[in-house]
C-alpha positions, 0 to 999 in steps of 0.5 A: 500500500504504501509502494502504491501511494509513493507511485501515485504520489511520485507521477502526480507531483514529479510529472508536470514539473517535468512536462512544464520543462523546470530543468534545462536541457543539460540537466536530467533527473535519473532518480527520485527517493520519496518518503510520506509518512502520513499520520492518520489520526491528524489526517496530515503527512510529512514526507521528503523527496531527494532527487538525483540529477545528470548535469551534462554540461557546467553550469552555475545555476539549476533552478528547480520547480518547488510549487 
């Protein structure tokens, strides 16, 4: 269950980041590393994400999508 809710999680959040084109072309996400903790009683979560990036080329500035 909580694989599933990570899934659905990851492809709601992560994906129209992706698609709106955040990141510039020499840089590509090559993994994601979430964790949600949800706290049923409160009906709140906490959670984090770690994202591991490819830069192809140097650059001084990658600016992510934190909406």
């Amino acid at each position: 269950m909580k694989l599933a809710f990570a899934v659905g999680l990851l492809l709601t959040v992560s994906t129209p980041a992706l698609a709106a084109g955040s990141l510039p072309g020499n840089v590509a996400p090559t993994g994601y590393d979430i964790t949600v903790d949800p706290d049923a009683r409160a009906l709140t979560f906490t959670g984090s994400e770690t994202v591991t990036v490819d830069v192809k080329t140097a650059t001084d500035k990658i600016t992510l999508n934190a909406a």
